[in-house]
MDAnalysis code that builds the backbone (N, CA, C; Angstrom):
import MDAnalysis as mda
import numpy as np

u = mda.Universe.empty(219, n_residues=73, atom_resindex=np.repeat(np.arange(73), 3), trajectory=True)
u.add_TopologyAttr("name", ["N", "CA", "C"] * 73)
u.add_TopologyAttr("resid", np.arange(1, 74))
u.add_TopologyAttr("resname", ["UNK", "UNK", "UNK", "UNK", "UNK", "UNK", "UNK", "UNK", "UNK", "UNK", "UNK", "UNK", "UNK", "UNK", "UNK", "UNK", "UNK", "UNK", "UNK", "UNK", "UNK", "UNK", "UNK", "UNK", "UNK", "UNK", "UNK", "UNK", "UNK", "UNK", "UNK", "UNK", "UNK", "UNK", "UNK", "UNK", "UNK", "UNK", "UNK", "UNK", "UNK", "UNK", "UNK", "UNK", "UNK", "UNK", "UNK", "UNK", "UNK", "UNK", "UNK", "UNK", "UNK", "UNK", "UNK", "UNK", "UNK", "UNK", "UNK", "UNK", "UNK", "UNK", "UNK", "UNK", "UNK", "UNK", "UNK", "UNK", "UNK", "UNK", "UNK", "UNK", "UNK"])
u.atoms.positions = np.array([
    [9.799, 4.506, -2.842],
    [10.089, 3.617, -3.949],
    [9.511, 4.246, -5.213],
    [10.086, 4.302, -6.674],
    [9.641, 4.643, -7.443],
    [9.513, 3.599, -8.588],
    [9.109, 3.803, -9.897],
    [8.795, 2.653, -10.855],
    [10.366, 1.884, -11.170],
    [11.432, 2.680, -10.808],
    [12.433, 2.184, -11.582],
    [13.393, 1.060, -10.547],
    [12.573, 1.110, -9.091],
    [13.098, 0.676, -8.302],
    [12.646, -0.892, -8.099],
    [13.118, -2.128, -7.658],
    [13.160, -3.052, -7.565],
    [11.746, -3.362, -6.477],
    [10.722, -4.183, -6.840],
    [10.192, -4.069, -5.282],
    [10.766, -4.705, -3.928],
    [10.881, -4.971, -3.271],
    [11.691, -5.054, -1.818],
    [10.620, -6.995, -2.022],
    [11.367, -7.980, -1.380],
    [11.286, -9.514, -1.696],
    [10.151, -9.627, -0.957],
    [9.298, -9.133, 0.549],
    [8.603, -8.820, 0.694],
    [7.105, -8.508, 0.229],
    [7.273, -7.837, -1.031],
    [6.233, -7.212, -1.398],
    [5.170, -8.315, -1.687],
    [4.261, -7.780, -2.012],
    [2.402, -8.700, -2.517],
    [2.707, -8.203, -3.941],
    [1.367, -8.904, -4.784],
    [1.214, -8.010, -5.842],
    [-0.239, -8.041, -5.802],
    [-0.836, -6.961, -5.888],
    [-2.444, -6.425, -5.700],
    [-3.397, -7.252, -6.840],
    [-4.008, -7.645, -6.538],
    [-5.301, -8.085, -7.698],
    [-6.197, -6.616, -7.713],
    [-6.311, -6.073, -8.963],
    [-7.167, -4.636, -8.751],
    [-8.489, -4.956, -9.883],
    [-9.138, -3.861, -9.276],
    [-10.208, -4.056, -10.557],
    [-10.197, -2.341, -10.986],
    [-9.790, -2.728, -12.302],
    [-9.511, -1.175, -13.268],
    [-10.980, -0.922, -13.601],
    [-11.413, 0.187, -12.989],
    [-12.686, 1.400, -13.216],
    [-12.707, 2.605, -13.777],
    [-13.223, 3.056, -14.788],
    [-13.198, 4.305, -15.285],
    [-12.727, 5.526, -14.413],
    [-11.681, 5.954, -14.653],
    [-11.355, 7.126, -13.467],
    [-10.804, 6.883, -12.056],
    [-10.665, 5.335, -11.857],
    [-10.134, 4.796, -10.615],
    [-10.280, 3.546, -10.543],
    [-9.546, 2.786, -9.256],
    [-9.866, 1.829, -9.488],
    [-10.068, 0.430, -8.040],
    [-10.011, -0.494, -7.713],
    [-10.633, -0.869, -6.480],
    [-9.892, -2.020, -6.177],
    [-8.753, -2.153, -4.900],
    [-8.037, -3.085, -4.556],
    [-9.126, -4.809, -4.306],
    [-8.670, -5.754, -5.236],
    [-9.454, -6.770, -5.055],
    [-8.942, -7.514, -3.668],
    [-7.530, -7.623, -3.730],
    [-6.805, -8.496, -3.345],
    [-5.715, -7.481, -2.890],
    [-5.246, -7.202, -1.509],
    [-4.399, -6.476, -1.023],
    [-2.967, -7.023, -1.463],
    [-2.431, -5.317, -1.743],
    [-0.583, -5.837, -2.123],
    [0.089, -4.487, -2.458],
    [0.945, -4.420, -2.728],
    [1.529, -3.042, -2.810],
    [1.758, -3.009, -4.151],
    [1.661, -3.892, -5.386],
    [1.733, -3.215, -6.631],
    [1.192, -4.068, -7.686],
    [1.115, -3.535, -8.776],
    [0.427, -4.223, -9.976],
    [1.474, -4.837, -11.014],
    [1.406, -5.162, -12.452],
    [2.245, -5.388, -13.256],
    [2.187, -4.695, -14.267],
    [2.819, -4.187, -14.648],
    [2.553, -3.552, -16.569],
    [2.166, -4.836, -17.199],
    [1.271, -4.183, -17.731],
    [1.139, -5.758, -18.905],
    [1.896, -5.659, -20.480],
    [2.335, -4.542, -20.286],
    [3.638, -5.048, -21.417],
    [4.620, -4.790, -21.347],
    [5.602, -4.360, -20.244],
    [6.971, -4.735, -19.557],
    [7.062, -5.826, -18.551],
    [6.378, -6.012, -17.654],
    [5.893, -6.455, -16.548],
    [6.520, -5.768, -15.450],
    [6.838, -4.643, -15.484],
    [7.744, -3.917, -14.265],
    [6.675, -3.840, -13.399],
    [6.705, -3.736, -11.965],
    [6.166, -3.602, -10.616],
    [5.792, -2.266, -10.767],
    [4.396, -2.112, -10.823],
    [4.036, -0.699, -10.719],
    [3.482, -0.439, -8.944],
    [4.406, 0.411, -8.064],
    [3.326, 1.058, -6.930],
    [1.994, 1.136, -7.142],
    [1.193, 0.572, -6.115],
    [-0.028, 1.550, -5.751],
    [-0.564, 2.909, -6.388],
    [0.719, 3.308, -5.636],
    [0.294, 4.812, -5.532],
    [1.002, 5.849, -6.474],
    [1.618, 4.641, -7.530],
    [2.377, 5.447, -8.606],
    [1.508, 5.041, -9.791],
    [0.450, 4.229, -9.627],
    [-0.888, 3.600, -10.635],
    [-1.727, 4.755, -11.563],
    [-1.307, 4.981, -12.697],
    [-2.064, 5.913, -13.033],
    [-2.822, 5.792, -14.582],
    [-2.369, 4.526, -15.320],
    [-2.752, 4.135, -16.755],
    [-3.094, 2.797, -16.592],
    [-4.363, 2.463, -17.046],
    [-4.631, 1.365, -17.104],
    [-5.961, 1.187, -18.312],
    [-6.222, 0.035, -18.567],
    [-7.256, -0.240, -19.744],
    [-8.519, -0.823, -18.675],
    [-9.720, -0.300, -18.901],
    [-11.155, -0.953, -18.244],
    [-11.737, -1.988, -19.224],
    [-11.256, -2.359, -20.441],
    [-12.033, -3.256, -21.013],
    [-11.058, -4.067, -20.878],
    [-9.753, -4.250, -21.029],
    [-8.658, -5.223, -21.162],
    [-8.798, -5.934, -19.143],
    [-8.740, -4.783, -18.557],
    [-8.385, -4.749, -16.965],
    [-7.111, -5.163, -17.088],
    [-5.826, -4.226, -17.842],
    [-4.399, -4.220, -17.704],
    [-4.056, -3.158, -16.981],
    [-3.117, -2.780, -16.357],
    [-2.524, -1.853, -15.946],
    [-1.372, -1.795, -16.948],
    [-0.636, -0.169, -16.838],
    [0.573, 0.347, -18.070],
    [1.618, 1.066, -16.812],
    [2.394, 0.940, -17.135],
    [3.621, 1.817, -16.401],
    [3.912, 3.614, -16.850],
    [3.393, 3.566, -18.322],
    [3.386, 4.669, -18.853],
    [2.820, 4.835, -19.885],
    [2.568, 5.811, -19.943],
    [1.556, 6.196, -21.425],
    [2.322, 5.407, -23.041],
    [3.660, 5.696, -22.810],
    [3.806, 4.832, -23.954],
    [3.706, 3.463, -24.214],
    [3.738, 2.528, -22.597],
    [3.605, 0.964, -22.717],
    [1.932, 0.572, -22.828],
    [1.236, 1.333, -23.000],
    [-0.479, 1.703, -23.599],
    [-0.357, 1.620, -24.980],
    [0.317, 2.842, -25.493],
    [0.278, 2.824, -26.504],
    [0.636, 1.671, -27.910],
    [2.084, 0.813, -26.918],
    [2.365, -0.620, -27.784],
    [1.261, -1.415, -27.097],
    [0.749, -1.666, -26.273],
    [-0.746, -2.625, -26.391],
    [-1.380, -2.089, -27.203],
    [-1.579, -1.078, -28.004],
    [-2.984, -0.673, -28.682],
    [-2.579, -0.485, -30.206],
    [-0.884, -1.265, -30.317],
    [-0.380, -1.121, -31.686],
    [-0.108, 0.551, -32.272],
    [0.063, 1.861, -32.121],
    [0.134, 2.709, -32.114],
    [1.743, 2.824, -31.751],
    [2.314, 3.529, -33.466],
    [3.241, 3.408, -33.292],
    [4.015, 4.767, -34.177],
    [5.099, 5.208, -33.138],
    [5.364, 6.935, -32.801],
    [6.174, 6.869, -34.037],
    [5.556, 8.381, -34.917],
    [6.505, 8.388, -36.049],
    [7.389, 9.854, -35.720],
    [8.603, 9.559, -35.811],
    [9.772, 10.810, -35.427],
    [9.951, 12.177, -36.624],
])
């Protein structure tokens, strides 16, 4: 499964606790939420997240609109 894929009706969604450099399943599940798309992020596709907010991001750019930072072309 990848980010763009639907999660299966099945799925959990993980309670995590975001840690500097990693981070620690609170609550077992197979994925998190973006907190500013809300797309189903994998586990194991988890790689941006905020430790003071405790959000998870889908991608470096859905970080960047939480933090108001905005791309000039």
């Amino acid at each position: 499964m990848n980010r763009f894929e639907r999660s299966p009706i099945n799925a959990v969604e993980a309670q995590v606790q975001y840690l500097d450099g990693d981070f620690r399943v609170v609550r077992p599940g197979s994925f998190v939420r973006c907190a500013v798309t809300a797309e189903p992020i994998p586990l194991e596709e988890l790689r941006y997240w905020d430790v003071d907010r405790q959000e998870a991001y889908a991608t470096p750019q859905a970080k960047l609109i939480r933090l108001g930072v905005t791309a000039h072309v």
